[in-house]
C-alpha positions in Angstrom: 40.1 4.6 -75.4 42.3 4.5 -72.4 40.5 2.8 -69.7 39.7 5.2 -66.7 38.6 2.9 -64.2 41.5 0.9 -62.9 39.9 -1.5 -60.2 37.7 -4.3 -61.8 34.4 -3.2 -61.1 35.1 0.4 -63.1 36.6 -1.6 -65.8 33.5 -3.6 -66.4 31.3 -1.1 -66.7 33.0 1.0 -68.8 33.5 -2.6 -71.2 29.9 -2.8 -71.1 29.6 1.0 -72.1 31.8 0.8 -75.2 30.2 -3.1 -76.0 26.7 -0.6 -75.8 27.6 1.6 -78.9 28.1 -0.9 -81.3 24.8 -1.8 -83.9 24.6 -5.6 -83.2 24.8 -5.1 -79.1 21.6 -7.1 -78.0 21.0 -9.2 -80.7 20.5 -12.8 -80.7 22.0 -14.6 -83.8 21.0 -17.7 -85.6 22.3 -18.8 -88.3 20.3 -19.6 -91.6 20.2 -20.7 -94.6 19.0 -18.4 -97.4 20.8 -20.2 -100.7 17.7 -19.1 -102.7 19.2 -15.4 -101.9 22.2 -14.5 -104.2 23.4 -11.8 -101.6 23.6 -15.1 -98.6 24.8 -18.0 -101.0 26.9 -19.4 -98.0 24.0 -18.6 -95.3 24.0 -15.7 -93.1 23.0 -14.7 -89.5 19.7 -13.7 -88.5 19.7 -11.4 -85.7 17.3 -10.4 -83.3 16.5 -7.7 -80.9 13.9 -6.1 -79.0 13.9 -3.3 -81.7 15.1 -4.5 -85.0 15.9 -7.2 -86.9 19.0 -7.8 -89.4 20.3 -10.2 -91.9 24.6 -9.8 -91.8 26.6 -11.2 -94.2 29.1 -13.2 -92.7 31.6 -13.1 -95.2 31.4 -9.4 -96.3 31.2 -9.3 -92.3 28.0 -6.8 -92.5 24.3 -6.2 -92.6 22.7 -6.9 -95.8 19.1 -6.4 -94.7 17.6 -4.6 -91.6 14.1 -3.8 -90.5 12.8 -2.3 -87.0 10.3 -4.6 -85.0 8.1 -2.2 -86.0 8.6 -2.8 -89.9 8.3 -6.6 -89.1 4.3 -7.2 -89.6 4.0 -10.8 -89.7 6.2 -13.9 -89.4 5.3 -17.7 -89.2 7.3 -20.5 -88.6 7.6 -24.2 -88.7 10.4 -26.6 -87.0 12.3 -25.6 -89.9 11.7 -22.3 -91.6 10.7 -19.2 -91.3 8.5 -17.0 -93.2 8.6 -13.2 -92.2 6.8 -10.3 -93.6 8.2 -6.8 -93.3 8.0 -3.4 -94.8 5.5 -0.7 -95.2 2.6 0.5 -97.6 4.9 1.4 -100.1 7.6 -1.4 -100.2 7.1 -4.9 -98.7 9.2 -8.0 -98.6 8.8 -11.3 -97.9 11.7 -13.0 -96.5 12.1 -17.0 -96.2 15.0 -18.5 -94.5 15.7 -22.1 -93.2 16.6 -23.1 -89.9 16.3 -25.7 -87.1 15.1 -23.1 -84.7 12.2 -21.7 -86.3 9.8 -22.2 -83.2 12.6 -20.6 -80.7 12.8 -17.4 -83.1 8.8 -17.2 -83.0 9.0 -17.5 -79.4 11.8 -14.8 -79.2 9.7 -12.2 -81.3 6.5 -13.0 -79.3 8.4 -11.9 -76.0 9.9 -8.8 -77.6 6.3 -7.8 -78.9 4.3 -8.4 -75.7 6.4 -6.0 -73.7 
Protein backbone atom coordinates (compact mmCIF):
# COMPACT_ATOMS: atom_id res chain seq x y z
CA UNK A 1 0.00 0.00 0.00
CA UNK A 2 1.03 3.54 -0.64
CA UNK A 3 2.26 4.93 2.53
CA UNK A 4 -0.11 7.81 3.95
CA UNK A 5 1.93 9.15 6.54
CA UNK A 6 4.75 11.06 5.07
CA UNK A 7 6.79 12.42 8.17
CA UNK A 8 8.69 9.64 10.06
CA UNK A 9 6.69 9.16 13.04
CA UNK A 10 3.34 8.31 10.67
CA UNK A 11 5.51 6.07 8.68
CA UNK A 12 6.46 3.98 11.63
CA UNK A 13 3.40 3.28 12.74
CA UNK A 14 1.73 2.44 9.85
CA UNK A 15 5.23 -0.13 9.30
CA UNK A 16 4.31 -1.55 12.45
CA UNK A 17 0.50 -1.83 11.43
CA UNK A 18 1.22 -3.82 8.19
CA UNK A 19 4.39 -5.83 10.17
CA UNK A 20 0.93 -6.65 12.66
CA UNK A 21 -1.05 -8.60 10.05
CA UNK A 22 1.27 -11.12 9.20
CA UNK A 23 1.02 -14.89 11.17
CA UNK A 24 4.60 -15.05 12.59
CA UNK A 25 4.41 -11.15 14.03
CA UNK A 26 5.49 -11.80 17.85
CA UNK A 27 7.13 -14.87 17.60
CA UNK A 28 10.36 -15.76 18.99
CA UNK A 29 12.34 -18.25 16.81
CA UNK A 30 14.86 -20.83 17.58
CA UNK A 31 16.18 -22.95 15.63
CA UNK A 32 16.13 -26.90 16.15
CA UNK A 33 16.95 -29.85 15.18
CA UNK A 34 14.19 -32.44 14.45
CA UNK A 35 16.21 -34.94 11.85
CA UNK A 36 14.18 -37.82 13.43
CA UNK A 37 11.08 -35.83 11.55
CA UNK A 38 10.98 -36.56 7.76
CA UNK A 39 8.98 -33.21 7.15
CA UNK A 40 12.37 -31.07 9.13
CA UNK A 41 15.30 -33.30 7.75
CA UNK A 42 17.46 -30.01 7.58
CA UNK A 43 16.04 -28.57 11.06
CA UNK A 44 13.41 -26.06 11.30
CA UNK A 45 12.42 -23.01 13.44
CA UNK A 46 10.54 -23.26 16.50
CA UNK A 47 8.47 -20.29 17.14
CA UNK A 48 6.94 -18.90 20.03
CA UNK A 49 4.32 -16.57 21.08
CA UNK A 50 2.10 -15.56 23.82
CA UNK A 51 -0.64 -17.44 21.95
CA UNK A 52 0.59 -20.16 19.76
CA UNK A 53 3.30 -22.11 18.87
CA UNK A 54 4.60 -23.19 15.31
CA UNK A 55 7.11 -25.43 13.63
CA UNK A 56 8.08 -23.54 9.94
CA UNK A 57 9.80 -25.14 7.45
CA UNK A 58 12.60 -23.17 6.41
CA UNK A 59 13.06 -24.48 3.12
CA UNK A 60 9.45 -24.79 1.94
CA UNK A 61 9.52 -21.30 3.81
CA UNK A 62 6.14 -22.31 5.86
CA UNK A 63 4.52 -23.69 8.93
CA UNK A 64 4.43 -27.35 9.13
CA UNK A 65 2.95 -27.72 12.59
CA UNK A 66 1.03 -25.20 14.77
CA UNK A 67 -0.69 -25.40 18.08
CA UNK A 68 -2.34 -22.51 20.33
CA UNK A 69 -0.71 -22.12 24.00
CA UNK A 70 -3.80 -23.42 24.90
CA UNK A 71 -3.31 -26.87 22.87
CA UNK A 72 0.30 -26.93 24.39
CA UNK A 73 -0.39 -29.15 27.85
CA UNK A 74 2.97 -30.00 28.88
CA UNK A 75 6.57 -29.38 27.95
CA UNK A 76 9.92 -30.26 29.71
CA UNK A 77 13.28 -29.46 28.96
CA UNK A 78 16.88 -30.11 29.55
CA UNK A 79 20.12 -27.93 28.41
CA UNK A 80 19.52 -29.63 25.18
CA UNK A 81 16.14 -30.82 24.23
CA UNK A 82 12.91 -30.34 24.51
CA UNK A 83 10.03 -32.46 25.06
CA UNK A 84 6.51 -30.89 24.42
CA UNK A 85 3.05 -32.31 24.65
CA UNK A 86 0.21 -30.83 22.74
CA UNK A 87 -3.23 -31.61 21.39
CA UNK A 88 -6.57 -32.49 22.75
CA UNK A 89 -8.73 -35.54 24.01
CA UNK A 90 -9.06 -36.75 20.72
CA UNK A 91 -5.55 -36.29 19.03
CA UNK A 92 -2.26 -35.78 20.91
CA UNK A 93 1.29 -35.39 19.90
CA UNK A 94 4.38 -35.58 21.35
CA UNK A 95 6.98 -33.45 19.85
CA UNK A 96 10.86 -33.82 20.60
CA UNK A 97 13.30 -31.38 19.14
CA UNK A 98 17.03 -30.60 19.99
CA UNK A 99 18.48 -27.48 20.86
CA UNK A 100 21.02 -25.51 23.02
CA UNK A 101 18.37 -23.32 24.44
CA UNK A 102 16.05 -25.66 25.91
CA UNK A 103 15.99 -23.96 29.45
CA UNK A 104 15.44 -20.33 27.72
CA UNK A 105 12.35 -21.81 25.74
CA UNK A 106 10.93 -23.26 29.17
CA UNK A 107 11.47 -19.97 30.65
CA UNK A 108 9.78 -18.14 27.67
CA UNK A 109 6.59 -20.45 27.99
CA UNK A 110 6.51 -20.07 31.83
CA UNK A 111 6.21 -16.14 31.31
CA UNK A 112 3.61 -16.35 28.51
CA UNK A 113 1.51 -18.83 30.89
CA UNK A 114 1.65 -16.79 34.15
CA UNK A 115 0.19 -13.74 32.55
Amino acid sequence: PEPVNRDRKGAMVQFIEVLSTWELYGHRFFDVDMSHDARFESGCLFCVSPTSVKFLNPKKREVSIGFGMDDVTAIKCSQSAVVMKAGNLLKKHNIRFQTPEGFLIKALFDTYRNR
